[in-house]
C-alpha positions as CSV (number, residue, x, y, z in Angstrom):
1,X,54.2,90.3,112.6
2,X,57.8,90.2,110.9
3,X,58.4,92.8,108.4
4,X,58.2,91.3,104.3
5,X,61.8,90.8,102.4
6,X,62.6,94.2,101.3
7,X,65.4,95.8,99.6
8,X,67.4,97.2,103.1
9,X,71.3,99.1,103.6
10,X,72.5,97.5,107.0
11,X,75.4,98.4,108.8
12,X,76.9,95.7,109.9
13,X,80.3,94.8,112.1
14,X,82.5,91.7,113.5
15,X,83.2,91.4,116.8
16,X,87.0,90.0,117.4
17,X,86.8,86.5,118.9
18,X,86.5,85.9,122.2
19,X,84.6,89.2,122.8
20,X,81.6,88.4,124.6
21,X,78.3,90.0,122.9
22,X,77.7,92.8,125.9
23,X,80.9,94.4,125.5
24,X,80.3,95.9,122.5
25,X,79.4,99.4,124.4
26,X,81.8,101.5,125.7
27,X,81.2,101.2,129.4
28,X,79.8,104.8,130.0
29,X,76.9,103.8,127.6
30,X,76.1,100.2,128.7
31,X,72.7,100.1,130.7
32,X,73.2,102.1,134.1
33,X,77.0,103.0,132.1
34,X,75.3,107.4,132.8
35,X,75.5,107.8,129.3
36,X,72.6,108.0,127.2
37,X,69.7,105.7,127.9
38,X,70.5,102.5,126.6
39,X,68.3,99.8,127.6
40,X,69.0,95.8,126.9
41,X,65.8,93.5,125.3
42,X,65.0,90.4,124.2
43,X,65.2,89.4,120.2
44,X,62.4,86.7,119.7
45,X,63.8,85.1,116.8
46,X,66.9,84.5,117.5
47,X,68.4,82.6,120.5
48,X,71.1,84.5,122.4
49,X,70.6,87.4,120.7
50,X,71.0,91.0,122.3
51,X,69.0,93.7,121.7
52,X,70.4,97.8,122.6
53,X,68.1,100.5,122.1
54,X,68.3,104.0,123.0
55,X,68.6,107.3,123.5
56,X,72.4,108.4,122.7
57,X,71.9,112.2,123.4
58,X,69.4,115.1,123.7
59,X,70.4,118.6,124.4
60,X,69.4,122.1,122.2
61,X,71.2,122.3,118.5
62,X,74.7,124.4,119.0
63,X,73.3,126.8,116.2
64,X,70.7,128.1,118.8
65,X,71.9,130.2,121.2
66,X,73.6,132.3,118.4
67,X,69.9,133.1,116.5
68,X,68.3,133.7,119.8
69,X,70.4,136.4,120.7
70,X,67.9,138.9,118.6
71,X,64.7,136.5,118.7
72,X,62.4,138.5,120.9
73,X,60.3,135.1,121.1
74,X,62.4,132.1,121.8
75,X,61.0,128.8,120.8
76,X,60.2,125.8,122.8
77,X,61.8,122.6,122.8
78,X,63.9,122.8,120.1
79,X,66.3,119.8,120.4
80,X,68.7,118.4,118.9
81,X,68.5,113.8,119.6
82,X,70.5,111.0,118.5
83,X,69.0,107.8,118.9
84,X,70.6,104.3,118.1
85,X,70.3,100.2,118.9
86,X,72.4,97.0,117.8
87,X,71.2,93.8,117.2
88,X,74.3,91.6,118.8
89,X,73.6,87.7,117.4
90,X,76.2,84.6,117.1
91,X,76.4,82.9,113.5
92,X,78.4,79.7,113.5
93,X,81.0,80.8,116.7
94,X,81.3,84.2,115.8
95,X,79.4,87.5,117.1
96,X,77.9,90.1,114.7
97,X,76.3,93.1,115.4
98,X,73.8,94.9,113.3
99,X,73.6,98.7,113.7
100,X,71.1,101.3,113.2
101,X,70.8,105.4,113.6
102,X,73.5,106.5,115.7
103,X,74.7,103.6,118.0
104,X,78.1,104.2,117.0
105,X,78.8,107.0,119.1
106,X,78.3,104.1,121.6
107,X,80.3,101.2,120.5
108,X,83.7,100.4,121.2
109,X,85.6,99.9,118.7
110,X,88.6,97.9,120.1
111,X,85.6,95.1,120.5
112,X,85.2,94.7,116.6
113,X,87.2,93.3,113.9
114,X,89.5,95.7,111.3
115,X,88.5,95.6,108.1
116,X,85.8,93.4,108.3
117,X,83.9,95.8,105.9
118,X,87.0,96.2,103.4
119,X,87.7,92.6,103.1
120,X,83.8,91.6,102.7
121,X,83.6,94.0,99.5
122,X,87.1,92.9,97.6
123,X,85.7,88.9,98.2
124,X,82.3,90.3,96.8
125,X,83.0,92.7,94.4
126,X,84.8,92.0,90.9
127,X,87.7,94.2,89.5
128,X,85.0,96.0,87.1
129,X,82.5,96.2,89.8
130,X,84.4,99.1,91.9
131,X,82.7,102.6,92.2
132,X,84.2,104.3,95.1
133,X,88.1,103.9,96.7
134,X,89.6,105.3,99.3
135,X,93.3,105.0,99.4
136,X,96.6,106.2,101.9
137,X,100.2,106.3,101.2
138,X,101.9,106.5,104.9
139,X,105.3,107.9,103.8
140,X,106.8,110.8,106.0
141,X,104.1,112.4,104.3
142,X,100.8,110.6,104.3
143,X,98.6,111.0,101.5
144,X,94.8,110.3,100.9
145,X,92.3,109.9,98.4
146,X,89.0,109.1,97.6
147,X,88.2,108.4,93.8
148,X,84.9,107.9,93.1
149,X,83.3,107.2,89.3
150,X,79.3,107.8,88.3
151,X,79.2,104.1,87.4
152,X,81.0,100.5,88.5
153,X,84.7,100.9,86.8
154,X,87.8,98.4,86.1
155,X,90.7,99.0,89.4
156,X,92.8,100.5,86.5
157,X,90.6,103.2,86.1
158,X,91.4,104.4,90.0
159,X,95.3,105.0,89.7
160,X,96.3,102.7,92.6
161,X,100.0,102.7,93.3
162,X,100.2,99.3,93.7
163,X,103.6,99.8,95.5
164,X,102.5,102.1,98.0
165,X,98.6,102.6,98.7
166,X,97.6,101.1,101.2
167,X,93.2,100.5,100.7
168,X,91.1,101.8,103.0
169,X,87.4,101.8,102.3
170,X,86.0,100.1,99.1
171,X,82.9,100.0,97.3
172,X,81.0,98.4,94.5
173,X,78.3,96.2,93.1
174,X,79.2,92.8,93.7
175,X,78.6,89.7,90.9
176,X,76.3,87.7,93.3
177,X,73.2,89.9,92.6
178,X,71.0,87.9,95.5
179,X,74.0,88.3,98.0
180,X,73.6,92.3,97.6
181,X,72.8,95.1,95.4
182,X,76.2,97.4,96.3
183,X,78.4,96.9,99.4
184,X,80.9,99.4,100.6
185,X,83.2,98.7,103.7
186,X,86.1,99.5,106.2
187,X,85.8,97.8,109.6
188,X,82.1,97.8,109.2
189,X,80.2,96.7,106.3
190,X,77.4,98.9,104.3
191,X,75.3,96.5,102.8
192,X,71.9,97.1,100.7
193,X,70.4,93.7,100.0
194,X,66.6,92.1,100.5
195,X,66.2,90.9,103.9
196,X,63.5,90.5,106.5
197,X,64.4,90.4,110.2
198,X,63.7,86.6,110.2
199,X,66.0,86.3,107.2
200,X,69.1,88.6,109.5
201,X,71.0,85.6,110.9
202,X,70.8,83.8,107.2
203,X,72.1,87.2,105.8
204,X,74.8,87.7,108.2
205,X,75.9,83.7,107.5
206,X,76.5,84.6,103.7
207,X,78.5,88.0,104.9
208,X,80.6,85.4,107.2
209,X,81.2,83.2,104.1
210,X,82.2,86.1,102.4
211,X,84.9,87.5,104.9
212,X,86.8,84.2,105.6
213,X,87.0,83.8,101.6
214,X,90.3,84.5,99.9
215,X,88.6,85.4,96.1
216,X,90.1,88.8,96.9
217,X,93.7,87.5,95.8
218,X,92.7,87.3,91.8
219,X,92.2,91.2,91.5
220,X,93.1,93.0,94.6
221,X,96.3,90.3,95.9
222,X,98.3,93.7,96.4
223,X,96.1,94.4,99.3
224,X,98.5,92.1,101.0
225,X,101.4,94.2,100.7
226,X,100.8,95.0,104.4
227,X,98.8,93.1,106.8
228,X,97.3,93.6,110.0
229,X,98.8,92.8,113.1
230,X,96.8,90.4,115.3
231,X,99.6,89.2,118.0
232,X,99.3,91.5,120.8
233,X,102.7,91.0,122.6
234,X,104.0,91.7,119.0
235,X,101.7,95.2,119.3
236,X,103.3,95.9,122.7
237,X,106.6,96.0,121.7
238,X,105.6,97.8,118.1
239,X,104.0,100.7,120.7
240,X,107.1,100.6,123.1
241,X,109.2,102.0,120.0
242,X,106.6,104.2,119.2
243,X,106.7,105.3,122.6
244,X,110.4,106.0,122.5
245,X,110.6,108.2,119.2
246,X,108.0,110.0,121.1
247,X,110.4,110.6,124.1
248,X,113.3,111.6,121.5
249,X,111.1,114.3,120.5
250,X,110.4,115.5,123.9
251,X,114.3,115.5,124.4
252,X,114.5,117.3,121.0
253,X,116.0,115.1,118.9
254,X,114.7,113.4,115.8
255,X,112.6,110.7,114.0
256,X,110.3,110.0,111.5
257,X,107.2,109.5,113.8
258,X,104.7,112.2,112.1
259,X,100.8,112.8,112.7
260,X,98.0,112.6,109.8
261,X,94.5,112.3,109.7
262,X,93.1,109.0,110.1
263,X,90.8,109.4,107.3
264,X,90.0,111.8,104.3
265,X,88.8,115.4,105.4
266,X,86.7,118.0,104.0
267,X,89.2,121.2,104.6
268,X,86.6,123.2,103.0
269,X,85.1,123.4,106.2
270,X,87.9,125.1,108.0
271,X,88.9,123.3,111.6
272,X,90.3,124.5,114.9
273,X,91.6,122.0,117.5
274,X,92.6,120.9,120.6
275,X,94.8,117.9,122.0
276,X,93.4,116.3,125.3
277,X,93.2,114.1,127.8
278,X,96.6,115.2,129.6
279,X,95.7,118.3,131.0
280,X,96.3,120.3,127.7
281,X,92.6,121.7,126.9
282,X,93.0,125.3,126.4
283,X,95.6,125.5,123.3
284,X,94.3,126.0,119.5
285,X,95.4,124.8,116.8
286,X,94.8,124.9,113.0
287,X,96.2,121.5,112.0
288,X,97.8,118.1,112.7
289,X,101.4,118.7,114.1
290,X,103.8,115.9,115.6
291,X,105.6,119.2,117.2
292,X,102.5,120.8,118.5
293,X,101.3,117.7,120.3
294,X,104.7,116.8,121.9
295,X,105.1,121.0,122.7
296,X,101.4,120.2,124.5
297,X,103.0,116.8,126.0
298,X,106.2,119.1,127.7
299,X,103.7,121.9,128.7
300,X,101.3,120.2,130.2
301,X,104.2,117.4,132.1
302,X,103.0,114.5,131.2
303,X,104.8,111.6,132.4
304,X,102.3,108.8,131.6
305,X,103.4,105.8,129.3
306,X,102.0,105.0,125.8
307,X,99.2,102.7,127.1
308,X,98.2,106.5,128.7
309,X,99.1,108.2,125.1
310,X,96.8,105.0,123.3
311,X,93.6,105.3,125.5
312,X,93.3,108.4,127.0
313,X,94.6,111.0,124.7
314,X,92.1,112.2,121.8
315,X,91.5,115.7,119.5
316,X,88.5,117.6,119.9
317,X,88.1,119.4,116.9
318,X,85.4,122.2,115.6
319,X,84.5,122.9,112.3
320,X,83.7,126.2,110.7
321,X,79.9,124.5,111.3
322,X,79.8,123.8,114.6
323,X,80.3,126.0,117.6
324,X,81.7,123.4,120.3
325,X,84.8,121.3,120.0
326,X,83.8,117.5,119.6
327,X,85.7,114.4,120.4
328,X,86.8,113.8,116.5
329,X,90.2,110.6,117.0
330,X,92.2,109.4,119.4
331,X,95.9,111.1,119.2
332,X,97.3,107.3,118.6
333,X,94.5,107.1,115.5
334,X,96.9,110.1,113.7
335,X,100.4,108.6,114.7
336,X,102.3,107.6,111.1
337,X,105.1,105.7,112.1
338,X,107.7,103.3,110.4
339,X,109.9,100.4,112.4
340,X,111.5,96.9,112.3
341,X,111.3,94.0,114.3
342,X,113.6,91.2,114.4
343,X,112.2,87.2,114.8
344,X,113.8,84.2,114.6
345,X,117.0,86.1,112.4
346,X,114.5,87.6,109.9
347,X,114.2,91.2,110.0
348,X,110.3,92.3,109.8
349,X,109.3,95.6,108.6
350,X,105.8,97.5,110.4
351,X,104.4,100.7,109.7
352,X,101.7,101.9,111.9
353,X,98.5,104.1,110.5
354,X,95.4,104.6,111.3
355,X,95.5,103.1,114.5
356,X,96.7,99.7,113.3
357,X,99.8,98.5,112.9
358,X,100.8,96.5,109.4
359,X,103.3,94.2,108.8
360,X,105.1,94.6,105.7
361,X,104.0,91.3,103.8
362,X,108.0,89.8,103.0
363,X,107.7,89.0,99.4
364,X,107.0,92.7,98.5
365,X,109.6,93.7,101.2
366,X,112.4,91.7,99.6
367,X,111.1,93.1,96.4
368,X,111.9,95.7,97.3
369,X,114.6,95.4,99.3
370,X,116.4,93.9,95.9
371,X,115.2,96.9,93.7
372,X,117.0,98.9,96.2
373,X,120.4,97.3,96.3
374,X,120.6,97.3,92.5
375,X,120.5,101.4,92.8
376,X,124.3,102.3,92.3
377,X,125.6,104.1,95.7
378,X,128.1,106.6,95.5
379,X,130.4,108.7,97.7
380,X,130.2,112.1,96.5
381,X,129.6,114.1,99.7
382,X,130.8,111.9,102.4
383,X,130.2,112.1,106.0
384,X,129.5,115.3,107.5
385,X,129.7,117.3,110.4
386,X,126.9,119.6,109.4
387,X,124.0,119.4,111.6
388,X,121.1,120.1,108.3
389,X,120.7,120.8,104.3
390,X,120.7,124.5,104.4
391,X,124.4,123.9,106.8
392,X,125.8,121.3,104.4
393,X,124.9,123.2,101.0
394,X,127.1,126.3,102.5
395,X,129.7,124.2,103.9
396,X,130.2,122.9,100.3
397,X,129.7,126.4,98.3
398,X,133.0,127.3,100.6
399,X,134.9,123.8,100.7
400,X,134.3,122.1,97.4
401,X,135.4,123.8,93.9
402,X,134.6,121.1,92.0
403,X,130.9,121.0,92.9
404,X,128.7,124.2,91.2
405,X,126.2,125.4,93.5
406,X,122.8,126.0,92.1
407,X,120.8,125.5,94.9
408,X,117.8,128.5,94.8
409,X,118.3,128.7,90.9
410,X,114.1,128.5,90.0
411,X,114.1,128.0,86.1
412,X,110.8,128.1,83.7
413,X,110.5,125.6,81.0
414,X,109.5,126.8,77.2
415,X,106.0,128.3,77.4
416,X,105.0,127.3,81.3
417,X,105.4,130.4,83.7
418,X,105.9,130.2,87.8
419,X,106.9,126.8,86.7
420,X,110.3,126.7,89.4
421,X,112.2,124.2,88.4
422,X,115.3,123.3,90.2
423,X,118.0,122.2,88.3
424,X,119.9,120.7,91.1
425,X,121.4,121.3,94.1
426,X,125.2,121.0,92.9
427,X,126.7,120.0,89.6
428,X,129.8,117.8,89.7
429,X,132.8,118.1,87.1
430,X,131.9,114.6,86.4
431,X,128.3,115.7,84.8
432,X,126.2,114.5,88.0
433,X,122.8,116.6,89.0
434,X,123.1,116.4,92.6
435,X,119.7,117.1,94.6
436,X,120.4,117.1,98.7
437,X,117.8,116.8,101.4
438,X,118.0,116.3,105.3
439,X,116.0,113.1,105.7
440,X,115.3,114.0,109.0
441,X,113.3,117.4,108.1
442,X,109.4,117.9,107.8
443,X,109.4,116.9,104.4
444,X,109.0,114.2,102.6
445,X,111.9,112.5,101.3
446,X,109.8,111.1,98.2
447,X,110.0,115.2,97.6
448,X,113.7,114.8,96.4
449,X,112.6,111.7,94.5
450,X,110.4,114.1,92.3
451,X,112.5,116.7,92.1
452,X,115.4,114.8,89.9
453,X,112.8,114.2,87.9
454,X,111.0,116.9,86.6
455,X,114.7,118.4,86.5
456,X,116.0,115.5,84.8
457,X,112.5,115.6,82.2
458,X,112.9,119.4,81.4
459,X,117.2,118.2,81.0
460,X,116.2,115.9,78.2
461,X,113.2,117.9,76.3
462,X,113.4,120.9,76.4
463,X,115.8,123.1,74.8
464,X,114.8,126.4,76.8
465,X,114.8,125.2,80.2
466,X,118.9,124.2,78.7
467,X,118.8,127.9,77.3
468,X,118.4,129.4,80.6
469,X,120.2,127.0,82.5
470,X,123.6,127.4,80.3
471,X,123.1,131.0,81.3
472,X,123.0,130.9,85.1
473,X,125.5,128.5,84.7
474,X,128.0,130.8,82.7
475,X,126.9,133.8,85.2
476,X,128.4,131.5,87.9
477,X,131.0,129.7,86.7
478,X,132.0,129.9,83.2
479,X,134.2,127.5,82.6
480,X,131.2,124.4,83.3
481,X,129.1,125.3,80.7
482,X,131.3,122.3,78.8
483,X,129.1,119.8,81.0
484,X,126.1,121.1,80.0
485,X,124.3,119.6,76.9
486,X,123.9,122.1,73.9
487,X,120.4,124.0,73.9
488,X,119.7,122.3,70.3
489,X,120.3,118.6,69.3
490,X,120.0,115.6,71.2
491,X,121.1,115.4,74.6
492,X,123.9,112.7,75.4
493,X,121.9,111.0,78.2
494,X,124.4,108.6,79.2
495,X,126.6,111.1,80.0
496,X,124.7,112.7,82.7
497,X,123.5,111.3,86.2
498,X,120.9,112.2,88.5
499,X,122.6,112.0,92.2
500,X,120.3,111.9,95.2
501,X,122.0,112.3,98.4
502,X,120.0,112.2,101.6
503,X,121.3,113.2,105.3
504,X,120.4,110.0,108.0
505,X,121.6,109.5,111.1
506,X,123.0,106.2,112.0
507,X,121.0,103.6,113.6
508,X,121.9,101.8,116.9
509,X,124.0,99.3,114.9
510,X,125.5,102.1,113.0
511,X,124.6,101.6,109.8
512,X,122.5,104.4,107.7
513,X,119.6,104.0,105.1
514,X,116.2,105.3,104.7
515,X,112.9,104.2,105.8
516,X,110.9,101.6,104.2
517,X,108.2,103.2,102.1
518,X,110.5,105.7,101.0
519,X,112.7,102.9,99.2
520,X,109.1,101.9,97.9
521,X,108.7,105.3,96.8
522,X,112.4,105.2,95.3
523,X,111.6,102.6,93.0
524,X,109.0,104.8,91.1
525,X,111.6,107.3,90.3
526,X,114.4,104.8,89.6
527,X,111.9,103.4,87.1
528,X,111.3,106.7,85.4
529,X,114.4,107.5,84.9
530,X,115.3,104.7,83.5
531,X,112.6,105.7,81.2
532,X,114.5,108.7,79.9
533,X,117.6,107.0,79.7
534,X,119.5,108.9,82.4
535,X,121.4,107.2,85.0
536,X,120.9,107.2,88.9
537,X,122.9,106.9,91.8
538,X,122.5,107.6,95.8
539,X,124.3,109.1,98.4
540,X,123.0,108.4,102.2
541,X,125.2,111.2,103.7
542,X,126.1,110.4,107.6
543,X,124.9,113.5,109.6
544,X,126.1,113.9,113.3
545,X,124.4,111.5,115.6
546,X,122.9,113.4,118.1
547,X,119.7,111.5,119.3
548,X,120.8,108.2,117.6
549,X,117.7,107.8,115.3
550,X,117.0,103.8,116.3
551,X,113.5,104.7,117.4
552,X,112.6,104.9,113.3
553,X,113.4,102.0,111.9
554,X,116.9,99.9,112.4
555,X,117.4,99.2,108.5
């Protein structure tokens, strides 16, 4: 007899069209895959449904072993099981599946749609209905958060950078009350609504209605700053540049290409790891690291392409918790990496993360592209010869008189202590803060962005950060403490300029600029200093060429 409507939490996905409703199991654990026990039935009432049901593992806890070893009993049958089924169905041409326990150790995931889950909540849920929000910059560093609130709260209330966070998982109580009480969604949907397993096709039918629907544009149109990409020969070649700042690594040259998380981790729990699938099981490590994996990559000789690198290599990682390293993402899951594409004489931006690429939606790109240009560019520095920062600041200290060095000068604002403010890396005769970084380095170039600013802020406010700047000024140089503003009065903003000037390497064409999201990034800063009043210039400084740096994004 069919179970009564009740109040249920499904989990439900999207298979990508033309996926045929058996291939949503990884091979190994289809029926007869020697994985698990999954077994195929019938689904009475439904027609050309598919039923999977089964056993996904059994074997003794980790944890056991270690208590036994001073147990002078040890107990029987202690095991530690995963069990797991989806229900596979068609509703009107397309192919859902409804999962249950642990059946996603089983699926495969290239069968289903991305961000089935995420788009299903922003067509569902209003702008006040939002409770939990996970969100990513990928810059050269990428940052994550999840913000969650004790009760359904306005977007505003989540401090998205609508410029650069890119949504990843969203949840809240949508306004059709009989469509669902809460959803919450990524690729797969969460959804806790009344349903009976007669009423599961109906159910899934409202879910389709809600995914194809474009409502999401009202409140959450920013969303569309970068979107998916679907063509796969556009993919191919996206992954064939990926491939080849991976080889300029190898060689020991440079790019942007970086590795982060795919999704927010608890660091609490501590974590050791291990990059396989090339031969390179045996080496720990204690974080993500782009060098690490391409040190692995030369040790271990791998000559395979990226179709190897995309399927085959993963990270086992192990938790303070656990006691055995478990399969935790695919090594192509962490890759954060920035390019451009040319069609038809238009110049696309992409940024991969996450596994998926995104194209860089053109409105916001020319946005910001025109934001950009209106920065004033200087020549203060020029080209150089010098091959990093740390080279360039003491080739200056010894070649240019009219530039003050104060790199390494740490000074403390009124009343904060350990505070470190740099003033700048270089003041000019002609009153300009100049802060230098190699854009090439670890670090993130939005890093320097910051900097002028919380340099320039103390500048303007504070008369005792100017205090103890005038005097490591006048221990240095003397006869510059005219371009400094008094410690008391009003500081002539006008007259001073914050200078960033960032070392690139040229691109194939030869020109020089900076990566995409850090322009995005750029405009923040620009906008705060225009704020306080203080002018802003840049300075891409021409490094040597070396590897030519192509593979990161031809500007």
């Amino acid at each position: 007899m069919p179970n009564q409507e009740t109040t249920r939490t499904l989990s439900v996905r999207l298979l990508k069209e033309g996926r045929a409703p058996d291939s949503v199991l990884k091979i190994a654990y289809a029926p007869d895959g020697g994985k698990g026990s999954i077994r195929q039935y019938s689904w009475t009432s439904i027609d050309d449904a598919l039923l999977f049901v089964g056993q996904l593992y059994t074997k003794p806890p980790s944890w056991l072993p270690f208590i036994e070893e001073h147990m002078v009993e040890h107990p029987d049958e202690i095991i530690s099981s995963g069990a797991g089924a989806v229900l596979v169905l068609p509703v009107r041409g397309r192919t859902m599946a409804i999962c249950f326990g642990h059946i996603h150790i089983a699926l495969d995931e290239e069968a289903f749609e991305r961000h089935f889950g995420l788009k299903v909540t922003l067509n569902s849920v209003p702008r006040d209905g939002i409770r939990t929000l996970d969100l990513a910059t990928p810059d050269a560093v990428t940052f994550q958060k999840r913000v969650q609130a004790s009760k359904d709260s306005d977007i505003q209330d989540f401090g998205v950078d609508m410029l650069r966070d890119l949504a990843r998982v969203a949840g809240g109580t949508p306004s059709n009350s009989d469509f669902a009480k809460f959803l919450a969604g990524r690729d797969s949907l969460s959804i806790t609504c009344r349903v009976s397993s007669v009423g599961l096709q109906d159910k899934c039918e409202e879910i389709l209605d809600a995914y194809v629907s474009e409502a999401y544009k009202e409140d959450f149109a920013w969303v569309d700053n970068m979107q998916s990409v679907r063509d796969n020969d556009t993919i191919q070649v996206l992954n064939d540049r990926l491939f080849e700042a991976l080889q300029t690594l190898r060689a020991g040259g440079e790019s942007d290409l970086h590795m982060a998380p795919p999704e927010v981790v608890d660091y609490e729990e501590g974590c050791l790891l291990h990059y396989n699938g090339f031969g390179g099981s045996g080496a720990t490590f204690h974080s993500l690291s782009i060098e690490d994996y391409v040190a692995e990559l030369n040790r271990c000789d791998f000559r395979g392409g990226i179709d190897e690198v995309r399927e085959k290599h993963y990270i086992k990682a192990k938790t303070g918790t656990s006691e055995t390293f478990n399969v935790g993402w695919k090594v192509y899951q962490c890759f954060t990496f920035e390019t451009t594409l040319e069609d038809s004489g238009q110049e696309s931006s992409y940024v991969l993360f996450s596994g998926n690429w995104y194209r860089i939606e053109q409105s916001f790109k020319e946005q910001i592209e025109a934001r950009y240009e209106q920065i004033p560019k200087v020549v203060i520095i020029g080209p150089t010869t010098c091959n990093n920062e740390r080279e360039l600041i003491a080739h200056l200290e010894e070649t240019r008189p009219d530039l003050l060095c104060l790199d390494q000068v740490k000074i403390n604002p009124g009343g904060v202590r350990n505070a470190n403010i740099e003033p700048c890396d270089f003041l000019s005769e002609a009153k300009e803060f100049i802060h230098l970084k190699d854009g090439h380095s670890s670090g993130p170039i939005s890093h320097l962005w910051a900097q002028g600013i919380v340099s320039a802020e103390a500048l303007v406010s504070d008369s005792e950060f100017r205090k103890k700047l005038r005097r490591e000024v006048n221990q240095r140089r003397p006869g510059s403490l005219p371009l400094l503003p008094a410690i008391h009065g009003r500081v002539a903003r006008a007259e001073y300029t914050v200078v960033y000037g960032i070392m690139r390497k040229p691109y194939k064409d030869g020109s020089i600029g900076i990566p995409f999201f850090s322009k995005v990034s750029l405009q923040a800063a620009a906008d705060r200093l225009e704020q306080l009043d203080l002018p802003m210039a840049l300075e891409i400084i021409q490094k040597p060429a070396g590897e030519v740096a192509a593979q990161e994004v031809d500007e």
